[in-house]
MMTF fields as JSON, N, C-alpha, C and O atoms, coordinates in Angstrom:
{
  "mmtfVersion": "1.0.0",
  "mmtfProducer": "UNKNOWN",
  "numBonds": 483,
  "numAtoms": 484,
  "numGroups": 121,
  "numChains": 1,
  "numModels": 1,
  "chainsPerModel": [1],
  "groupsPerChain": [121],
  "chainIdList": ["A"],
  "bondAtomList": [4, 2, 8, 6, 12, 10, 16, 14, 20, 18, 24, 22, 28, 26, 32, 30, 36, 34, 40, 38, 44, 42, 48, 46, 52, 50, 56, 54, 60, 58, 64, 62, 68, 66, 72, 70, 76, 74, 80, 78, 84, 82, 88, 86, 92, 90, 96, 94, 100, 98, 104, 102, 108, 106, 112, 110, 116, 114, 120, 118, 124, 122, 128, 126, 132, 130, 136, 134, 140, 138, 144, 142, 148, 146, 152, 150, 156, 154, 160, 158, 164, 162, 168, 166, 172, 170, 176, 174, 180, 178, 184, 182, 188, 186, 192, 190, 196, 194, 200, 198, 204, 202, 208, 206, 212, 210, 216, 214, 220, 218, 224, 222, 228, 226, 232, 230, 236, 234, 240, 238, 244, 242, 248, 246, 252, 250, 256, 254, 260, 258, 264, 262, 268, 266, 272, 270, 276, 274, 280, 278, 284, 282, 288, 286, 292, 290, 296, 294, 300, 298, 304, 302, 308, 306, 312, 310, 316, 314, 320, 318, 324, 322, 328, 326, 332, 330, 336, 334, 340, 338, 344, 342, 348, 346, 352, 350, 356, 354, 360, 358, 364, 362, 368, 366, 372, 370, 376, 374, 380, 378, 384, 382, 388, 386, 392, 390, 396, 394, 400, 398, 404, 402, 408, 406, 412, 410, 416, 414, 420, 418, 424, 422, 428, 426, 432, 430, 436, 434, 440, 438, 444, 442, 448, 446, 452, 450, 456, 454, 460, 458, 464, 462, 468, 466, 472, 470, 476, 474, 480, 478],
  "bondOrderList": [1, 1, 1, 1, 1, 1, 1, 1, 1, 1, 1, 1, 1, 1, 1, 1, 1, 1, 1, 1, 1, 1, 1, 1, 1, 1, 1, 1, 1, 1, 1, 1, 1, 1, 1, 1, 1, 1, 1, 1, 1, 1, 1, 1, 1, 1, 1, 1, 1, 1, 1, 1, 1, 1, 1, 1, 1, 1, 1, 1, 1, 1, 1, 1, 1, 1, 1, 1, 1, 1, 1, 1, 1, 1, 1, 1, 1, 1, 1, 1, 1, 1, 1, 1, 1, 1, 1, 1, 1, 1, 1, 1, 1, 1, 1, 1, 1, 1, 1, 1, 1, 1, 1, 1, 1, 1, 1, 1, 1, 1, 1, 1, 1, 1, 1, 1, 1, 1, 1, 1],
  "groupList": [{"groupName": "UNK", "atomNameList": ["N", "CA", "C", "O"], "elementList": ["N", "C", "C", "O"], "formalChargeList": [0, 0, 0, 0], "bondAtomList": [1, 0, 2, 1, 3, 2], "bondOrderList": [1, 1, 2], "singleLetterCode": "X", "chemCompType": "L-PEPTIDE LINKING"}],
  "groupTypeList": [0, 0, 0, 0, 0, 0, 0, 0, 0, 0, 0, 0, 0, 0, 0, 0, 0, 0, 0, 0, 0, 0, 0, 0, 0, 0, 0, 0, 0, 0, 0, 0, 0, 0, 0, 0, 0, 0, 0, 0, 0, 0, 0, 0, 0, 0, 0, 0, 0, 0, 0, 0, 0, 0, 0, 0, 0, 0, 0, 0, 0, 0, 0, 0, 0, 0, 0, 0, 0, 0, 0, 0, 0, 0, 0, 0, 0, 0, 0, 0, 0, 0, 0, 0, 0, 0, 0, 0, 0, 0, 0, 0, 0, 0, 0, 0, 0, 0, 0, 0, 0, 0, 0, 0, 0, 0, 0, 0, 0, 0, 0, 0, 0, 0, 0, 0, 0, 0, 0, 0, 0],
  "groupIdList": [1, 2, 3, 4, 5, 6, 7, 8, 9, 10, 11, 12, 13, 14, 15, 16, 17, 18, 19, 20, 21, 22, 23, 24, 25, 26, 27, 28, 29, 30, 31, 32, 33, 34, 35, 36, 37, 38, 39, 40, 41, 42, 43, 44, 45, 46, 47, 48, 49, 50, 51, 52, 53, 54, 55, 56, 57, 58, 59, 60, 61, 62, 63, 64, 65, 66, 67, 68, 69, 70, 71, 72, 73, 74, 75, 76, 77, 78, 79, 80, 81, 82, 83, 84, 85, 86, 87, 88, 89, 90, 91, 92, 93, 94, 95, 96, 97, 98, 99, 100, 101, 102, 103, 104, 105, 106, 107, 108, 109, 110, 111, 112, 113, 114, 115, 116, 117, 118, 119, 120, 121],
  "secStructList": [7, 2, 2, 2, 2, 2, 6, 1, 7, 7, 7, 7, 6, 6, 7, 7, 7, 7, 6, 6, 2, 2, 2, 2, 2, 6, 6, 6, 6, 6, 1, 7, 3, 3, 3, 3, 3, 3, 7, 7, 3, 3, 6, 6, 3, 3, 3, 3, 3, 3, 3, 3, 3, 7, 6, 6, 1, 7, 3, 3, 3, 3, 7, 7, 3, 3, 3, 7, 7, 1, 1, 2, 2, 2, 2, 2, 2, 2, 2, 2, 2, 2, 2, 2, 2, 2, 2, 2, 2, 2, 6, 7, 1, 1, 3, 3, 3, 3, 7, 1, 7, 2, 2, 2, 2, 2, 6, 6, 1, 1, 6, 6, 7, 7, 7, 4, 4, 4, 6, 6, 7],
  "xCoordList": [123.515, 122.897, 123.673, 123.252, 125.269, 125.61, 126.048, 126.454, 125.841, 126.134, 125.014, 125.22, 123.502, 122.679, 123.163, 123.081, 123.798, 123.989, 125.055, 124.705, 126.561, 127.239, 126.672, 127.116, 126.056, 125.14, 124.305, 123.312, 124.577, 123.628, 123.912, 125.128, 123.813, 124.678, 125.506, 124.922, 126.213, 126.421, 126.401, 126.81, 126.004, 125.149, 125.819, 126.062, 125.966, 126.698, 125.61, 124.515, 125.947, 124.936, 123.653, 123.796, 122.83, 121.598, 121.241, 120.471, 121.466, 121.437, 119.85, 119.305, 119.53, 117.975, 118.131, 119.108, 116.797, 116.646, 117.518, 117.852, 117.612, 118.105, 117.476, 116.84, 117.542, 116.455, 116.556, 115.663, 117.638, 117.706, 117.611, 117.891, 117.053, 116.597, 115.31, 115.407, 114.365, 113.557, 114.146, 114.166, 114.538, 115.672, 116.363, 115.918, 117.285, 117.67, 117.043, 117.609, 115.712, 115.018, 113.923, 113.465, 113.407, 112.682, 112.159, 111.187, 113.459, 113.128, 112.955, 112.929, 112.828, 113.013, 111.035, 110.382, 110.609, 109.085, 108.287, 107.13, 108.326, 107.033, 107.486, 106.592, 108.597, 108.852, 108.657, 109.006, 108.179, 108.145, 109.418, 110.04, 109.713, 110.813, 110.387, 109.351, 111.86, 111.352, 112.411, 113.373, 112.077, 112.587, 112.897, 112.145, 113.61, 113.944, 114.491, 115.11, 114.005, 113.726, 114.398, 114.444, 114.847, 115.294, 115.876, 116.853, 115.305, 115.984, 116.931, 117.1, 117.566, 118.367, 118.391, 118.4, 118.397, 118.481, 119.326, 119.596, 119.905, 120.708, 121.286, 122.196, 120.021, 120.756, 120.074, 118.87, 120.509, 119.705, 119.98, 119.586, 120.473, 120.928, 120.52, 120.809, 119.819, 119.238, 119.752, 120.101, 119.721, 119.742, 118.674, 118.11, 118.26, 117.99, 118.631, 119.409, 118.259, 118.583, 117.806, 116.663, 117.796, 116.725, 117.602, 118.784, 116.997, 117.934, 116.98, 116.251, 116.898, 116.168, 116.541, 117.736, 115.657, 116.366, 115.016, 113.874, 115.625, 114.564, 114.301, 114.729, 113.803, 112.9, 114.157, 114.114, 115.494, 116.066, 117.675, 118.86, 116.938, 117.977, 118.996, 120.048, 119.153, 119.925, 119.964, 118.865, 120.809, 120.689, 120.621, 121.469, 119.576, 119.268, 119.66, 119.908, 119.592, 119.742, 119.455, 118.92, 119.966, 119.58, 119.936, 120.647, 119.446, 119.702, 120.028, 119.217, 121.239, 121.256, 121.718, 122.707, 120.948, 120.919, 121.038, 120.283, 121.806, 121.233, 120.447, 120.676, 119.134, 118.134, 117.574, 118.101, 117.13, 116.474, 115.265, 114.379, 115.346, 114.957, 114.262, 115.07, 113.012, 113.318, 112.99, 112.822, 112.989, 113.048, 113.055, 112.924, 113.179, 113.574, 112.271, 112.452, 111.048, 110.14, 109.922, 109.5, 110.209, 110.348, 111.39, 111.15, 112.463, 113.213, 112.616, 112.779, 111.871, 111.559, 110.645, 111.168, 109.49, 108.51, 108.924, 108.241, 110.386, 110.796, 111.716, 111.967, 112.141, 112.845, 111.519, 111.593, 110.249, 109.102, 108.521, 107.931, 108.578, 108.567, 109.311, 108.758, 110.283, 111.387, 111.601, 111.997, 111.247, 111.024, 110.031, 110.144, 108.514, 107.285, 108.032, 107.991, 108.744, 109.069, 110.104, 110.435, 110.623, 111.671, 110.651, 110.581, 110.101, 109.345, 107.849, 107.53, 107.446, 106.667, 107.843, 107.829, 108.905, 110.356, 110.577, 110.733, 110.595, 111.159, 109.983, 110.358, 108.541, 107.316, 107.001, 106.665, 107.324, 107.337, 105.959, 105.296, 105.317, 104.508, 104.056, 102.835, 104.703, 105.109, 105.926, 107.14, 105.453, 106.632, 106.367, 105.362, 107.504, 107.11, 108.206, 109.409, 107.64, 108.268, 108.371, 107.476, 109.809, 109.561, 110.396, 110.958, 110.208, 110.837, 110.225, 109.368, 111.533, 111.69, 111.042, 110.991, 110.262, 109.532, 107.795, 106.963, 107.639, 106.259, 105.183, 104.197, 105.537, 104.56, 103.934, 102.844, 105.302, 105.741, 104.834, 104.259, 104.808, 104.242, 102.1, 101.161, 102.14, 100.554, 100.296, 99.571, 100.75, 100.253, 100.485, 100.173, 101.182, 101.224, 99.747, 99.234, 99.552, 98.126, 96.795, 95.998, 96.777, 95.939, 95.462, 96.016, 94.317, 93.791, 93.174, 92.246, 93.489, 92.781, 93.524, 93.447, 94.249, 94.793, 96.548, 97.246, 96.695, 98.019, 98.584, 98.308, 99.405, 99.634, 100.23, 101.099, 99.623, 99.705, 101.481, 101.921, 102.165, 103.65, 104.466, 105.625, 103.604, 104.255, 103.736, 103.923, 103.023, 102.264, 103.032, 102.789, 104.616, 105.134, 106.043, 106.83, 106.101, 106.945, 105.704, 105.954],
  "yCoordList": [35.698, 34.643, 33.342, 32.437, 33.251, 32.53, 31.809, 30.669, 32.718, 32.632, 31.488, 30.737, 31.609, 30.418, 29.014, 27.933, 29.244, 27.426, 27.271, 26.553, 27.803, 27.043, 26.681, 25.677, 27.21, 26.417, 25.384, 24.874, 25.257, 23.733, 22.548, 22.637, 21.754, 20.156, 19.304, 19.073, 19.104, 18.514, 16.433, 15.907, 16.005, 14.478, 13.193, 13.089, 12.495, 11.53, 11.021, 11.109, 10.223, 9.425, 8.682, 7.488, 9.053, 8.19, 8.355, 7.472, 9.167, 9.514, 10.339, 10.761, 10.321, 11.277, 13.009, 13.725, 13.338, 14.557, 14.829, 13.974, 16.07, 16.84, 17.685, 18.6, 17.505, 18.279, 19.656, 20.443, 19.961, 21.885, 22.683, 23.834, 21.502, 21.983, 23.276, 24.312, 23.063, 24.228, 25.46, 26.502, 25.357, 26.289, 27.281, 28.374, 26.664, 27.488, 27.778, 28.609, 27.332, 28.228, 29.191, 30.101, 29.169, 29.556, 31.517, 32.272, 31.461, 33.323, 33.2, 34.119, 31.784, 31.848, 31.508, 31.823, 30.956, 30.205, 31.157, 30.739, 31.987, 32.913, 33.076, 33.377, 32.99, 32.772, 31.876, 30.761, 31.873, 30.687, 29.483, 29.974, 28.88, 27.803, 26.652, 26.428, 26.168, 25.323, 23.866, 24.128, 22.42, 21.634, 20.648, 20.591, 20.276, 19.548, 18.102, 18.004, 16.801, 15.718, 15.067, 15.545, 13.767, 13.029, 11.402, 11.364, 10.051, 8.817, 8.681, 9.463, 7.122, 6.796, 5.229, 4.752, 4.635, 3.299, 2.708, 3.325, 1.48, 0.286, -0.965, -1.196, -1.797, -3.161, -3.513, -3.269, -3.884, -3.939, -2.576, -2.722, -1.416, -0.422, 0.939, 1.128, 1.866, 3.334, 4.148, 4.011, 5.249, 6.581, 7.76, 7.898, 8.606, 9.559, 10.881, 10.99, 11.858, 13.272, 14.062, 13.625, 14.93, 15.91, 17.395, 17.337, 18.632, 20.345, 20.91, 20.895, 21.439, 22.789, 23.942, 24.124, 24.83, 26.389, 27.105, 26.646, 28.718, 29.144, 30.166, 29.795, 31.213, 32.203, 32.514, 32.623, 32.686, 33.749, 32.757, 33.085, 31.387, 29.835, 29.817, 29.588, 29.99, 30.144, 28.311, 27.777, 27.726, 26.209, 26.364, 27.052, 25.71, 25.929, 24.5, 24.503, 23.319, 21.779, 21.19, 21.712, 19.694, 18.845, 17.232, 16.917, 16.395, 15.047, 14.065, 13.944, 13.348, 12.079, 10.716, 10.633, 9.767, 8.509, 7.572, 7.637, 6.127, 4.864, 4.243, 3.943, 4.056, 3.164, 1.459, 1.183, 1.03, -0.467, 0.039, 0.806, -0.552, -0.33, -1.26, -2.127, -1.465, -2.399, -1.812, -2.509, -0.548, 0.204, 1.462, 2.067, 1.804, 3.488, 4.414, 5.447, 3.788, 4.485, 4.596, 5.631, 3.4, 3.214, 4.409, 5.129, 4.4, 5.346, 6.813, 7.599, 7.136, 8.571, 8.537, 9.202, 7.926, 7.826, 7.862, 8.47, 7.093, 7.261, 9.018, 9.525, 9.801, 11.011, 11.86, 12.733, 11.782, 12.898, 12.757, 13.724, 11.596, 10.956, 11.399, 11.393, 11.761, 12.182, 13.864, 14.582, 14.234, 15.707, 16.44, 17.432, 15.624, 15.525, 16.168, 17.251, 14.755, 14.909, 15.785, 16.237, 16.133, 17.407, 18.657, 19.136, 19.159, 20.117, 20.106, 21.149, 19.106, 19.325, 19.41, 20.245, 18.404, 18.93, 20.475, 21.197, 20.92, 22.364, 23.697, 24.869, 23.296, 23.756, 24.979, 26.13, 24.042, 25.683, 25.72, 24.683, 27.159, 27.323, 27.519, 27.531, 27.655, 27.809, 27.094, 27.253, 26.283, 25.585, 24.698, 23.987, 24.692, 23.92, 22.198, 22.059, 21.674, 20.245, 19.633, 19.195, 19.787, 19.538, 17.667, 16.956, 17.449, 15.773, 16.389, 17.193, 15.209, 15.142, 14.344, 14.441, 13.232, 11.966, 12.336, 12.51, 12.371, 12.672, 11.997, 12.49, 10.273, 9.851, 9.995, 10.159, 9.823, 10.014, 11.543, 11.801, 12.189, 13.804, 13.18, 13.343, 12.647, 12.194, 11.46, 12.069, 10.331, 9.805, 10.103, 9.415, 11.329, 12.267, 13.602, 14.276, 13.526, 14.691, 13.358, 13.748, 12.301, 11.493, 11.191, 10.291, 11.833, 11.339, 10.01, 9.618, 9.41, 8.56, 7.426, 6.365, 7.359, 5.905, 5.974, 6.691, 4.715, 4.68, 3.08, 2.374, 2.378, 1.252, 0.656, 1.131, -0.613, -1.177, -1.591, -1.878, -1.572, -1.522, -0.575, -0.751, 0.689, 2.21, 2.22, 3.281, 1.292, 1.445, 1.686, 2.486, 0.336, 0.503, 1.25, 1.0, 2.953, 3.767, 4.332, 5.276],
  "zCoordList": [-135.676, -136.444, -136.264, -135.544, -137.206, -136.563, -134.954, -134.729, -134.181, -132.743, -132.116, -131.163, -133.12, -132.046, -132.706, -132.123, -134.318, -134.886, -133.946, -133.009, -133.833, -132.867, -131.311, -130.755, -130.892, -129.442, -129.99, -129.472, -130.565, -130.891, -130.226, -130.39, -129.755, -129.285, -130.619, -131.678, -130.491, -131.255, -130.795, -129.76, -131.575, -131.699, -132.563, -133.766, -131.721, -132.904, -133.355, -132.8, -134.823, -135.584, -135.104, -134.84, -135.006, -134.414, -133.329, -132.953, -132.564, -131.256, -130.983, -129.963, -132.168, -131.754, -131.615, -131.836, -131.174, -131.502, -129.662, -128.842, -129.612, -128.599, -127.82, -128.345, -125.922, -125.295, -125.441, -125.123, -125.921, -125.898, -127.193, -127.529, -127.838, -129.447, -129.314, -129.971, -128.553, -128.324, -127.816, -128.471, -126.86, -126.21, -127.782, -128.133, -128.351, -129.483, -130.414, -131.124, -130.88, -131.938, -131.034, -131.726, -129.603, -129.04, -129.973, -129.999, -130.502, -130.805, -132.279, -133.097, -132.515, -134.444, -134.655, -135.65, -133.666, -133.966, -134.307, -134.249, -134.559, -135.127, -136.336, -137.127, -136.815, -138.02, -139.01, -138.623, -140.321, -141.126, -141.443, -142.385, -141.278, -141.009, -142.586, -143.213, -142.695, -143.936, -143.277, -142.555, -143.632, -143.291, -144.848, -145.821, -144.752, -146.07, -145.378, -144.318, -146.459, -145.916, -147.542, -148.676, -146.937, -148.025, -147.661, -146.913, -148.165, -147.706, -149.086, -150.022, -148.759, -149.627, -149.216, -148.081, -150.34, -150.058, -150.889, -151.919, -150.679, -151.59, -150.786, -149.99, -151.579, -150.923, -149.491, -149.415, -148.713, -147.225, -146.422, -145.265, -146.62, -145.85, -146.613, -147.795, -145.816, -145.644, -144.722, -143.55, -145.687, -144.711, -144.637, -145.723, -143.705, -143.809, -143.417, -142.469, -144.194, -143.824, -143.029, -143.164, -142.319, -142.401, -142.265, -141.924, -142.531, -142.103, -142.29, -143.282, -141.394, -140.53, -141.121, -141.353, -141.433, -142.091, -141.558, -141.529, -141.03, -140.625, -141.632, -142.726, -141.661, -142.805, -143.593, -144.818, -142.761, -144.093, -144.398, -144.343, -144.739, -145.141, -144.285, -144.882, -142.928, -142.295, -141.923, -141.774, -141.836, -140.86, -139.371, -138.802, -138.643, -137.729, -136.639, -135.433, -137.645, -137.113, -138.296, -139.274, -138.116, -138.651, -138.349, -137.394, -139.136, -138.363, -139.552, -140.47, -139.538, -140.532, -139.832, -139.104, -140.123, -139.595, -140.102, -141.072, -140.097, -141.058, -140.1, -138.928, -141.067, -140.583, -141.398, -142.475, -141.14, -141.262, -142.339, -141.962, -143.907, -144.781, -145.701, -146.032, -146.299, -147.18, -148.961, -149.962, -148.852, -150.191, -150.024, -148.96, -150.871, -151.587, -150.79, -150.145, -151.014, -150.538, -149.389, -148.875, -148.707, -147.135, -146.501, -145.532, -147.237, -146.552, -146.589, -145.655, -147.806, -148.347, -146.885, -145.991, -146.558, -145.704, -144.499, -143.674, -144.021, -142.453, -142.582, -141.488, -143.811, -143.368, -143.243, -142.379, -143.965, -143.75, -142.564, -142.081, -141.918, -140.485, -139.587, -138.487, -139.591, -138.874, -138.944, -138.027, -140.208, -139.94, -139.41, -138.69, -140.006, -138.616, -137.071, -136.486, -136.812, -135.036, -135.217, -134.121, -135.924, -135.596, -135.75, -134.618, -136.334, -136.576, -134.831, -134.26, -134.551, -132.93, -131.819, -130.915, -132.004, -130.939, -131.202, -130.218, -132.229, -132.006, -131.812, -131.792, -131.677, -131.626, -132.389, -132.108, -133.86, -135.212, -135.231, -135.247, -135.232, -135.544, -136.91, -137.063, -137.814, -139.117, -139.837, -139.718, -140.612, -141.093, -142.329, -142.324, -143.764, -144.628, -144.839, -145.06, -144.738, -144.98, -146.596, -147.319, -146.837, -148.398, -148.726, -147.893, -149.885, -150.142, -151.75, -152.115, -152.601, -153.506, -153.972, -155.198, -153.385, -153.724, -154.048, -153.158, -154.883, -155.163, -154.657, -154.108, -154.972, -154.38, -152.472, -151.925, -152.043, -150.48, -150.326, -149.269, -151.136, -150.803, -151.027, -150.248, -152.121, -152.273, -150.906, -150.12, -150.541, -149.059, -148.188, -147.217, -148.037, -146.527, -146.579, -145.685, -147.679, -147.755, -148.492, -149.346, -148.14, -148.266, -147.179, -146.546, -146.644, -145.403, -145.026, -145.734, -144.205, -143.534, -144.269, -143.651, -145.46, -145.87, -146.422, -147.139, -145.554, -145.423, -145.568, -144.598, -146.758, -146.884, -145.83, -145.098, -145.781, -144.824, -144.632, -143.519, -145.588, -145.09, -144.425, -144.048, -144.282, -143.569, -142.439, -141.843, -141.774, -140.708, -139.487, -138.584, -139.689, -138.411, -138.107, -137.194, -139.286, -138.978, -137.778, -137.028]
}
């Protein structure tokens, strides 16, 4: 178990997702996988989180970054964004994406409308 987290790459800050990220969950994808997502903001400066856990909470990956922000919600919206593309990079077939932000959870299952300030995530 632990033997596939240490093959992981390890990534400095901001560096993006990683090409051999499929490669190491390749035997986990039929499994249900859960991703947990979270921003943070103050002032002109954000971060996001994201961690990967596959069926039995094991950490599998994850990614934290400071990004270009101009509120709390903005950030919540660029980590569910970012776990999106981590979750098609690692080609889960199964998988739950969670955030603490309620509203951020209503306009990701609101089809077809999306404020016009989230557009240019």
């Amino acid at each position: 178990m632990w033997s596939d987290v240490g093959s992981a790459p390890i990534r400095p800050e901001g560096s993006g997702l990683s090409t051999s990220r499929s490669v190491l969950l390749s035997s986990q994808r039929s499994q249900s996988s859960k991703i947990s997502c979270d921003g943070a903001f103050k002032g002109r400066g954000a971060a996001i989180g994201v961690v990967l856990r596959n069926s039995t909470d094991c950490f599998m990956d994850g990614i934290g970054k400071r990004i270009l922000a101009v509120s709390s919600q903005y950030a919540e919206v660029a980590a569910v964004r970012e776990a999106c593309l981590l979750a098609f990079a690692t080609q889960l077939r199964l998988c739950t994406i969670e955030s603490d932000n309620q509203e951020v959870i209503k306009l990701s299952t609101t089809e077809g409308f999306l404020p016009g300030k989230f557009l240019l995530l």
